[in-house]
C-alpha positions in Angstrom: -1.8 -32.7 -12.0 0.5 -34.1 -9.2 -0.5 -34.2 -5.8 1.8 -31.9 -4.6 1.5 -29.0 -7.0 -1.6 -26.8 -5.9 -3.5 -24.3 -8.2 -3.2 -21.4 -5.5 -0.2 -19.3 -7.5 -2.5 -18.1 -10.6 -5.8 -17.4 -8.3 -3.5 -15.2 -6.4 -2.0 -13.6 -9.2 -5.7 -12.8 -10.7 -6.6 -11.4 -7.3 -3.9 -8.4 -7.0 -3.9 -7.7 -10.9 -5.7 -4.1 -11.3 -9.2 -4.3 -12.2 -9.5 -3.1 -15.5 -12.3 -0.2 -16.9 -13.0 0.8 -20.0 -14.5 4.0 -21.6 -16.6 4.0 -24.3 -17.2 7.4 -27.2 -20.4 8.1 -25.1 -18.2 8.9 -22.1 -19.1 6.0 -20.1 -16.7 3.6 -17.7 -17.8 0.2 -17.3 -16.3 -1.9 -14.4 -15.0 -5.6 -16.7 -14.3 -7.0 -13.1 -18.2 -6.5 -12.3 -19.4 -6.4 -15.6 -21.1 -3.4 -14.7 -21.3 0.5 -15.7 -19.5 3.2 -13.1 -19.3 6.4 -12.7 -16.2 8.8 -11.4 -18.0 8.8 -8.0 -17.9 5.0 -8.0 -14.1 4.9 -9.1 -13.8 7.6 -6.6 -14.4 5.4 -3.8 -12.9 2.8 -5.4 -9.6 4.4 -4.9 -10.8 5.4 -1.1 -10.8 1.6 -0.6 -7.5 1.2 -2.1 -9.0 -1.0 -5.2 -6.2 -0.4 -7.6 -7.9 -0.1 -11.5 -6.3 1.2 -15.1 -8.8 2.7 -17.5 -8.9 2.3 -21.5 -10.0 3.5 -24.0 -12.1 0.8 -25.3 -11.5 2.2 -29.1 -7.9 2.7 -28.9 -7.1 0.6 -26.2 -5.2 3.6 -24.9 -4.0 3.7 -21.2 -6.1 6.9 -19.8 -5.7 6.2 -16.2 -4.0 9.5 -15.6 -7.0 11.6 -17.3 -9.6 9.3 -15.9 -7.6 10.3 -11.8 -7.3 14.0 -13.1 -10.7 14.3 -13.6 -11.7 12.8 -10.2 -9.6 15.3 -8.6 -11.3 18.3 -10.6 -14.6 17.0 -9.5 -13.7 16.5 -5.7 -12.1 20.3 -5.7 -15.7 21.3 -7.3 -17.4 19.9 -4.7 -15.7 22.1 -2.1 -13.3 19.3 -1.1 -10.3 21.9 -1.7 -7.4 19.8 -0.5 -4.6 21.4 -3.1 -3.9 25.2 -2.0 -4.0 27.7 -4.8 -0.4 28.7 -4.5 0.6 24.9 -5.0 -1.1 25.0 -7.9 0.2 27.9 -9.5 3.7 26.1 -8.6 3.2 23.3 -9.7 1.7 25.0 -13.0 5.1 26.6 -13.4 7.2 23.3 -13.6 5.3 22.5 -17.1 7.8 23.0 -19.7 10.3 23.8 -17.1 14.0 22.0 -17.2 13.2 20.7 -13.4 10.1 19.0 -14.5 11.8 15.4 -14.6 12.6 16.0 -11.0 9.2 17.1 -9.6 7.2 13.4 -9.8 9.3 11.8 -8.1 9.4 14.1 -5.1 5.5 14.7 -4.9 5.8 10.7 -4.9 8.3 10.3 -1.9 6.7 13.5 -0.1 2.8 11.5 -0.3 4.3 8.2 1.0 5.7 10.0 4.1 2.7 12.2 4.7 0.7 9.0 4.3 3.0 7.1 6.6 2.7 10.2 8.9 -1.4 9.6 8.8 -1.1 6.6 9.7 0.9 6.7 12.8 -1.0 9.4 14.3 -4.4 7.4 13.4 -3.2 4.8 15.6 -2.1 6.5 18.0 -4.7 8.6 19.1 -7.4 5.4 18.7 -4.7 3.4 20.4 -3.5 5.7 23.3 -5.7 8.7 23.5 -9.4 7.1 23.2 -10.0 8.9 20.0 -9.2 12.3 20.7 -7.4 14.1 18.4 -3.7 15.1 19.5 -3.4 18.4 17.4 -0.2 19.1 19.1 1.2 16.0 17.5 -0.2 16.5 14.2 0.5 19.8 13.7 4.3 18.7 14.2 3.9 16.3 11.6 2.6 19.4 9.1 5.4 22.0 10.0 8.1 18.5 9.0 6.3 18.4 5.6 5.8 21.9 5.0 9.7 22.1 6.0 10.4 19.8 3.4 8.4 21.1 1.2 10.2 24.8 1.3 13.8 22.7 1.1 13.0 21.0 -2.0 11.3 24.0 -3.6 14.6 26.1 -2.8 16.5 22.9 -4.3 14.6 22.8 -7.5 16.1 25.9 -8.2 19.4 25.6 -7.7 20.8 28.4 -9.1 18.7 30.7 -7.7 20.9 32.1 -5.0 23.5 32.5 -7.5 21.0 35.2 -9.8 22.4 38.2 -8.1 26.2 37.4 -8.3 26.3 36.5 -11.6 27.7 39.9 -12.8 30.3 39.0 -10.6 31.6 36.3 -11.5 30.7 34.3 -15.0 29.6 31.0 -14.7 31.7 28.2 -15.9 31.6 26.3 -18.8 32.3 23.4 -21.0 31.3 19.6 -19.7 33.3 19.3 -16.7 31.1 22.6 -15.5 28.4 20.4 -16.4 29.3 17.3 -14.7 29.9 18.9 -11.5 26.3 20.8 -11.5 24.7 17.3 -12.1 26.3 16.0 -9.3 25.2 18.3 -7.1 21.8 18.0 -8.4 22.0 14.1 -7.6 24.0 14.6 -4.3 21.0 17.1 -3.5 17.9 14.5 -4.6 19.6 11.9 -2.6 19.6 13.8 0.8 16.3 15.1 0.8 15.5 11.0 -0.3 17.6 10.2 3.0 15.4 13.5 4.8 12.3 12.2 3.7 12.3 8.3 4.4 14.2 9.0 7.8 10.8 11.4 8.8 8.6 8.2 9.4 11.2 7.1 11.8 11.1 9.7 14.3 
């Protein structure tokens, strides 16, 4: 190997890749980064650390990172940890199956990076400028902007909505160009609350 060329780039690499678990018929995880059996507590904190994993079936090879997350979050809300309100989940119930459900991920997405971004700005500065104590003013500022936006992309989901009592009225158009111009406005509408939502971290 040359003198100038250093082995750092694949060390590096190795480091960031996701640590991989697999789950076994018996139901169990084991850690291959620690060669060691977990449980969902352990993967639990794992994500509290921000240790980023994938989970496989170790049969199918199957990605189940998604059921293996679900069922950490069914076991937290058992525990009395009730961080997702009961009407949300009824909502968010309702978009299964529903023609808005391509739409949804990608706000819940956008709307946890803010509220995270939020979190941490008012972590620092109430251990930075105000010795600790918490500034419930300030935070509770923070919740009525997400709860704000919350209420504006829920009335933007549905669309039409407003348009259910006037439809008597006047019928609604049709043919592709109706189409087209409904999409558009669907995009125009996505792309404002984007503009909404990453401009909130900045105020």
């Amino acid at each position: 190997m040359p003198d100038n060329v250093t082995p750092e780039k694949a060390p590096t690499e190795a480091a960031t890749a996701p640590v991989t678990i697999k789950k076994y018929a018996n139901r169990r995880l084991y850690n291959t980064a620690t060669s060691s059996y977990v449980t969902l507590e352990h993967l639990c904190q794992m994500v509290k650390d921000g240790v980023d994993f994938v989970v496989f079936d170790a049969k199918t090879s199957e990605d189940i990172t998604r059921q293996i997350l679900t069922q950490i979050i069914v076991e937290e809300e058992a525990k009395g940890q009730n961080l997702l309100p009961i009407s949300f989940m009824r909502k968010l119930i309702g978009f299964y199956g529903d023609n808005m459900q391509w739409a949804l991920p990608s706000y819940l997405d956008h709307s946890m990076q803010s509220f995270t971004h939020n979190q941490d700005r008012m972590r620092d500065y109430f251990s930075k400028t105000m010795g600790g104590i918490f500034p419930f003013d300030a935070f509770n500022n923070v919740g009525k902007q997400n709860l704000a936006m919350m209420e504006k992309a829920m009335k933007m989901f549905a669309p039409f909505a407003a348009q259910a009592d006037t439809t008597h009225e006047k019928p609604p158009a049709a043919g592709p160009q109706a189409a087209g111009n409904e999409i558009d406005d669907l995009r125009r509408r996505l792309d404002e609350l984007a503009r909404e939502i990453g401009g909130m971290g900045k105020k």
